[in-house]
C-alpha positions as CSV (number, residue, x, y, z in Angstrom):
1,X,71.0,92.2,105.6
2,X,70.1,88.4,104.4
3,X,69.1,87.8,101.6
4,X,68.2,84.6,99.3
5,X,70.6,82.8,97.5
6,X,70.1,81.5,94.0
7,X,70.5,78.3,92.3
8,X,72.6,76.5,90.0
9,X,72.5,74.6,87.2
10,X,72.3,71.5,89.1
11,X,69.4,72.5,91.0
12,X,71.2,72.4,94.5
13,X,71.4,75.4,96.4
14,X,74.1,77.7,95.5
15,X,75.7,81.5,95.9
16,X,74.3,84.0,94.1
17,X,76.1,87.2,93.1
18,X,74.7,90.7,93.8
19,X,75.8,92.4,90.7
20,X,77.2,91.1,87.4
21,X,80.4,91.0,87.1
22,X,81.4,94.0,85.6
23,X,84.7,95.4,83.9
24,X,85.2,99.3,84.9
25,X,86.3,102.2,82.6
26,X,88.1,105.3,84.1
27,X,87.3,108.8,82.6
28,X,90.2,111.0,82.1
29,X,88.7,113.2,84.8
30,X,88.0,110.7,87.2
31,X,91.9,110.2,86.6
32,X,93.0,113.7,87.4
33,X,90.4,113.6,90.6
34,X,91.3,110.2,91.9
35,X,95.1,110.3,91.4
36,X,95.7,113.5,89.9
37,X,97.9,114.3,93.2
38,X,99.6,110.9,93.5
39,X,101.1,111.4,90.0
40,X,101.4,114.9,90.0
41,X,99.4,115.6,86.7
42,X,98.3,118.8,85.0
43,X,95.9,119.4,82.0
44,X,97.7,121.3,79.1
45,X,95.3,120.7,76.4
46,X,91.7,119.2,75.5
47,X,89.1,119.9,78.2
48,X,86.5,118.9,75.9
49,X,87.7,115.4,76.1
50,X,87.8,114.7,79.6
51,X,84.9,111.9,79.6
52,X,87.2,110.0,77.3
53,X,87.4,106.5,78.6
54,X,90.8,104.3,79.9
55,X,89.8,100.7,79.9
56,X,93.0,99.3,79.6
57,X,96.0,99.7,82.4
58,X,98.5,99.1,80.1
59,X,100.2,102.1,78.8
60,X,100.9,102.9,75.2
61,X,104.0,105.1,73.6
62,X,103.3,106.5,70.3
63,X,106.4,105.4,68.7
64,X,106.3,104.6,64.7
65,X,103.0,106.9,65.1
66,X,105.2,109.7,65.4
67,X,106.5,108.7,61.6
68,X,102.9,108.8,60.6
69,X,102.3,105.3,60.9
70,X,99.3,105.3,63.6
71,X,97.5,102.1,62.7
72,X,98.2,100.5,66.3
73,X,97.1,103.2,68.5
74,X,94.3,101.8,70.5
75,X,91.7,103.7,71.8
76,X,91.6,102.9,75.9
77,X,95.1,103.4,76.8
78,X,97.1,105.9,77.7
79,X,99.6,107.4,75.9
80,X,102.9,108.5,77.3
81,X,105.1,111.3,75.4
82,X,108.5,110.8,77.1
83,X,111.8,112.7,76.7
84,X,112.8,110.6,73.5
85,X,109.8,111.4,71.9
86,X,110.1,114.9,72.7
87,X,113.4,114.9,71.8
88,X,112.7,113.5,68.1
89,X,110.0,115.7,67.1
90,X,112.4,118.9,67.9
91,X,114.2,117.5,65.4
92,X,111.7,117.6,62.6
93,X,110.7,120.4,60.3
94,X,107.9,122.3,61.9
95,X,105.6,121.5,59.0
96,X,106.0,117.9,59.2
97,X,106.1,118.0,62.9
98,X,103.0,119.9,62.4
99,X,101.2,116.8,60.3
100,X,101.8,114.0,62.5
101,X,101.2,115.5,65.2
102,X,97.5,116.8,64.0
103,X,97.0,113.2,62.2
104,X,98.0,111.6,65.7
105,X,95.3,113.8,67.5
106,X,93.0,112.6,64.5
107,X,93.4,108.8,65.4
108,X,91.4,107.1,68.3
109,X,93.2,108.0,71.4
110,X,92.2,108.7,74.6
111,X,94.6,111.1,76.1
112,X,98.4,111.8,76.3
113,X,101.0,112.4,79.4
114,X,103.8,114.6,79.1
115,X,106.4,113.2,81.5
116,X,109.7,114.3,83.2
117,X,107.9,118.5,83.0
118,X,108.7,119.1,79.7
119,X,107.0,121.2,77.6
120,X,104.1,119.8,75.8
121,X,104.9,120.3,71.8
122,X,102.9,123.7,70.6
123,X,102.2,121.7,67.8
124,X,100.7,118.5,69.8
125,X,99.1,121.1,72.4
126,X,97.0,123.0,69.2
127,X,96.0,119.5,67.7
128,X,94.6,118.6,71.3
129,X,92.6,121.6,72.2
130,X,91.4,121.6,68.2
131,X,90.4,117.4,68.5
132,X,89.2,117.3,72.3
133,X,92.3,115.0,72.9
134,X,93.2,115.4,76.7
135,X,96.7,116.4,77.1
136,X,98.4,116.1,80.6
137,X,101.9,116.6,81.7
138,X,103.6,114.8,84.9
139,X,107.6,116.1,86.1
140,X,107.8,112.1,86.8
141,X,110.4,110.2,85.3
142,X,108.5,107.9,82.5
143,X,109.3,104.6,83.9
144,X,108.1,105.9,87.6
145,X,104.8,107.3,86.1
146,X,104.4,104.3,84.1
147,X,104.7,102.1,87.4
148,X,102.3,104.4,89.2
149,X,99.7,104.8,86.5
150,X,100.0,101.0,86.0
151,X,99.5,100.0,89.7
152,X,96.7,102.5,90.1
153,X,94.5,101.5,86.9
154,X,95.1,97.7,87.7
155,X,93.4,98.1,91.1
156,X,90.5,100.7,89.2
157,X,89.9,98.6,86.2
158,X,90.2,95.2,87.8
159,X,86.7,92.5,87.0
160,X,84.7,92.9,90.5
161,X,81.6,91.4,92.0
162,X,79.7,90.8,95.2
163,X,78.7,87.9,96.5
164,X,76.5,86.5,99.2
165,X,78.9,84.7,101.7
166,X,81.4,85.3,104.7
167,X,85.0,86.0,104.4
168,X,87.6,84.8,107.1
169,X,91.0,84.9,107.9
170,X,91.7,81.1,109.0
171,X,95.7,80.6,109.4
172,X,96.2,83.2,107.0
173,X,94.8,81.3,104.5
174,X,91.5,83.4,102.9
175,X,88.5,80.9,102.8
176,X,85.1,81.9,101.8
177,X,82.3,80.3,103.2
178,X,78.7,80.0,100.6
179,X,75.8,78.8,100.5
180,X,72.1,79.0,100.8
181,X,70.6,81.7,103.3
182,X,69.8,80.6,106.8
183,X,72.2,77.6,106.8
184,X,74.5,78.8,109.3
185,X,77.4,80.6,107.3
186,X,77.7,83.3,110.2
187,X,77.4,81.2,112.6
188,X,79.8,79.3,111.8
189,X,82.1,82.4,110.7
190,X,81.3,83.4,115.0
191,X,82.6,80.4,116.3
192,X,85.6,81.1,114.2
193,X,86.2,84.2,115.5
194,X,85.7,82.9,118.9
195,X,88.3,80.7,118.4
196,X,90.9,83.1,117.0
197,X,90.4,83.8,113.5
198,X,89.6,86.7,111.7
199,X,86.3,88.3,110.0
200,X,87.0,89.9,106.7
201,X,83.8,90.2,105.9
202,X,80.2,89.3,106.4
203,X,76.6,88.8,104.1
204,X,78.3,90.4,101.5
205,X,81.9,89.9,99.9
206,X,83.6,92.1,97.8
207,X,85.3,89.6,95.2
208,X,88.0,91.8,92.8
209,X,89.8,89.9,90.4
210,X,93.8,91.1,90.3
211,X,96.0,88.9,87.9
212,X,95.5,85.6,88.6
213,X,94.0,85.8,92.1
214,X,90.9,86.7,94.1
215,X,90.6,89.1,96.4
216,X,87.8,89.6,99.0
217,X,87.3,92.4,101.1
218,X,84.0,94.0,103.1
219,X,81.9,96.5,101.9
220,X,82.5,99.6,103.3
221,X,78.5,99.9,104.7
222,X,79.3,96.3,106.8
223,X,82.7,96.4,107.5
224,X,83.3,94.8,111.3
225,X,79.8,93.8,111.3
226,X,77.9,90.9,111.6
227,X,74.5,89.5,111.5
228,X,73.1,86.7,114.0
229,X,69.6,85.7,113.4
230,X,67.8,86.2,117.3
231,X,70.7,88.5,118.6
232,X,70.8,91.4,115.8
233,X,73.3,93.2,113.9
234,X,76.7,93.0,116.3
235,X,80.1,94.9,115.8
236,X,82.8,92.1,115.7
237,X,85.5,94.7,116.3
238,X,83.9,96.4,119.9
239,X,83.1,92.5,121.0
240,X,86.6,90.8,120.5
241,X,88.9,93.8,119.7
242,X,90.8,94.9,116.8
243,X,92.6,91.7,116.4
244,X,89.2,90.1,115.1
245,X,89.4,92.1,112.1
246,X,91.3,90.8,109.1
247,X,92.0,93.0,105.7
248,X,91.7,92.3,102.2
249,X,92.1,88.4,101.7
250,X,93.1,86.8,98.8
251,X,90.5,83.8,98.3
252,X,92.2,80.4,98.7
253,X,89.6,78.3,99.7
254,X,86.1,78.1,99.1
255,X,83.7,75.9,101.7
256,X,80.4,75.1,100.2
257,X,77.7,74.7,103.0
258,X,74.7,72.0,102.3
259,X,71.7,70.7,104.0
260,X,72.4,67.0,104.7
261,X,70.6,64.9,102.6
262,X,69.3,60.9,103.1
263,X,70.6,58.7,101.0
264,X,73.1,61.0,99.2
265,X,76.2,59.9,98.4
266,X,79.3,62.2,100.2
267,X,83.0,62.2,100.0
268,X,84.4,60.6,102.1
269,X,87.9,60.0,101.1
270,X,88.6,64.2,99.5
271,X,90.1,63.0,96.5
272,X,87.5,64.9,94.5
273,X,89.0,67.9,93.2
274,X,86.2,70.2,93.3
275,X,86.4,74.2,91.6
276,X,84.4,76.7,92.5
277,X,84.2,79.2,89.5
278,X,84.4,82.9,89.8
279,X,85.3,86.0,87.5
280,X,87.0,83.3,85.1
281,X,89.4,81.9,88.0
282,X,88.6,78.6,89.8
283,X,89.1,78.1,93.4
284,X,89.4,74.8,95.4
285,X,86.0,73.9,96.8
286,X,84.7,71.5,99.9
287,X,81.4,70.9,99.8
288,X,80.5,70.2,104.1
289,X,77.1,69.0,104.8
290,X,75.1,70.4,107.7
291,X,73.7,68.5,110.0
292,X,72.8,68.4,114.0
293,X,75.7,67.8,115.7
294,X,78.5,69.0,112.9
295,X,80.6,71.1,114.6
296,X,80.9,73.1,111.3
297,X,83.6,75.8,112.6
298,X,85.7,73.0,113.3
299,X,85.4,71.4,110.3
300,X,86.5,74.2,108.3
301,X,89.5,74.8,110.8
302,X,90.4,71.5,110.0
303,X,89.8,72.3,106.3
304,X,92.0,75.1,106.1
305,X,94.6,73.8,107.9
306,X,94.2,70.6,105.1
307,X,94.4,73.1,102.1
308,X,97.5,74.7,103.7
309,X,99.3,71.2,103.6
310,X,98.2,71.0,100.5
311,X,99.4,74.1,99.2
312,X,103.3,72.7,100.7
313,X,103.1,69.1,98.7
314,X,101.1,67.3,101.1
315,X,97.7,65.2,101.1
316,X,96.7,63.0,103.1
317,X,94.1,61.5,101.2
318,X,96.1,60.7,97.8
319,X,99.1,59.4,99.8
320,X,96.7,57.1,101.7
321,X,95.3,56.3,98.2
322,X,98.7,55.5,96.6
323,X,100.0,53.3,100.1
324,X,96.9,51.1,99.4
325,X,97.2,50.7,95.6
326,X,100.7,49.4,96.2
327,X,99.5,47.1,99.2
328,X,96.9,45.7,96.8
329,X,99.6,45.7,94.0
330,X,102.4,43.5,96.2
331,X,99.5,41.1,97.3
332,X,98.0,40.2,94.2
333,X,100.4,37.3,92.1
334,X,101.5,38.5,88.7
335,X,99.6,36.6,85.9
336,X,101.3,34.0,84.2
337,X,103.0,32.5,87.6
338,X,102.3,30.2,90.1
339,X,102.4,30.5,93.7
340,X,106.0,29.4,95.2
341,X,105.5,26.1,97.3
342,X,105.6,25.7,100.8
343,X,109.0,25.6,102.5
344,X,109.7,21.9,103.5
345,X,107.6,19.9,100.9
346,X,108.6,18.7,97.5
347,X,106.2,18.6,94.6
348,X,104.6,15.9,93.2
């Protein structure tokens, strides 16, 4: 299950991803198979078109389009025909209604949804079938498809990746341990888990990218387990029970384990403000050296439990810094001024 990592730029050793990242599409069928049931949907119209391709989770309403005016449609998104739609082209001469509708089914779209079960224009449903435009219809009320649709391409077309490094669960807070095979990292992620915390996931990490946050989960293949060079592959759920187990972590901190190095220079304050870089988002990032006699697993307890101060206004290390700028500050005489004599003695 171990493999090499790579390295970076710098020529240290560093995490190296499995696969690219990559930016998924969703076929309209894989859309009727995957959530088909969850949002209730029906295919009216288009079969030819099902390998069409959603790449965008926001929705699109077709809007001025249905005047004709269809130079905003983007292809990727899907687009919802709601009751006011409906309701507008019933009021329109059947052969205009019959021209936009074939001109819309002419532009770049990827499918429409028919919401709240009404019945699909026969206009719109003839332009479909004729153009290989999907056409499905859902008795949801627009805004609760929209929501559903929304929340279920987010999660299908988020950025993903995996990466070679252990997950935990440490107070809650999600921190990813990297660095170069055969340095320790699930060792140290054991002694965690002896101590309390929880495995998320082992070797390799699921990283998915959702808004502004990183989320790490296991690999369906590896879930639970773990690998321990000179003991084997062990089952972290049978050995320490179901409370060992954490779920899908968003990653908050990022521990970067090194082999200790003579005569290279450490910090030893944490005032560096370090980022480890991932699907476009930057994470905070300790860089612990390894050496005999680190007690690693406690360091990154210690870590975490840093990073959570941290994250409520609190560090140590700057507020240290600042208390010994002003010492130095009040001690030193301002320029210009000299020194106030001696109580008792009169100058000359």
């Amino acid at each position: 299950m171990k493999r090499s990592s790579g390295r970076g730029s710098s020529g240290r050793a560093g995490p190296q991803a499995v696969t690219a990242p990559v930016t998924s599409a969703v076929t309209v069928r894989q859309l009727l198979h995957e959530a088909g049931s969850l949002l209730r949907l029906q295919l009216a119209a288009g079969r030819a078109g099902l390998d069409r391709q959603i790449q965008l989770s926001r929705v699109q309403r077709p809007g001025l389009a249905l005047t004709g005016f269809t130079e905003y449609l983007r292809y990727g998104r899907v687009q919802i025909v709601g009751g006011s739609e409906v309701s507008y082209l019933a009021k329109l001469p059947a052969p205009r209604r019959r021209a936009i509708l074939s001109r819309l089914a002419k532009a770049d779209i990827t499918c429409f949804v028919v919401t709240k079960a009404l019945a699909p224009p026969p206009e719109l449903q003839a332009a479909a079938e004729a153009r290989g435009v999907p056409l499905l219809t859902s008795p949801l009320q627009s805004t609760e498809f929209i929501k559903q649709l929304s929340s279920y391409l987010d999660q299908r077309l988020a950025q993903r990746t995996l990466l070679h490094a252990v997950l935990l669960d440490v107070f809650g807070l999600g921190v990813l341990v990297v660095g170069e095979s055969g340095i320790g990292k699930s060792e140290c992620a054991l002694e965690l888990i002896d101590r309390g915390h929880r495995l998320v996931a082992d070797d390799v990490v699921e990283l998915m990218r959702t808004a502004d946050s990183l989320v790490g989960s296991s690999p369906d293949l590896t879930r639970n387990h773990m690998e321990i060079r000179g003991v084997g592959v062990l089952n972290i759920k049978d050995l320490y029970g179901v409370s060992s187990i954490g779920t899908p972590r968003r990653v908050e901190l990022v521990v970067g384990l090194e082999r200790w190095e003579t005569g290279r220079e450490y910090d030893r304050l944490g005032l560096r403000d370090e980022k480890f870089a991932l699907l476009g988002l930057e994470v905070p990032l300790i860089r612990m050296p390894v050496a005999p006699g680190r007690n690693i697993a406690l360091l990154v307890e210690v870590a975490a439990r840093n990073q959570l101060l941290k994250h409520r206004g609190y560090d140590a290390a700057r507020r240290l810094a600042e208390q010994v700028d002003a010492l130095i500050e009040g001690a030193t005489p301002r320029r210009g001024r000299s020194a106030s004599p001696r109580p008792g003695r009169r100058r000359a």
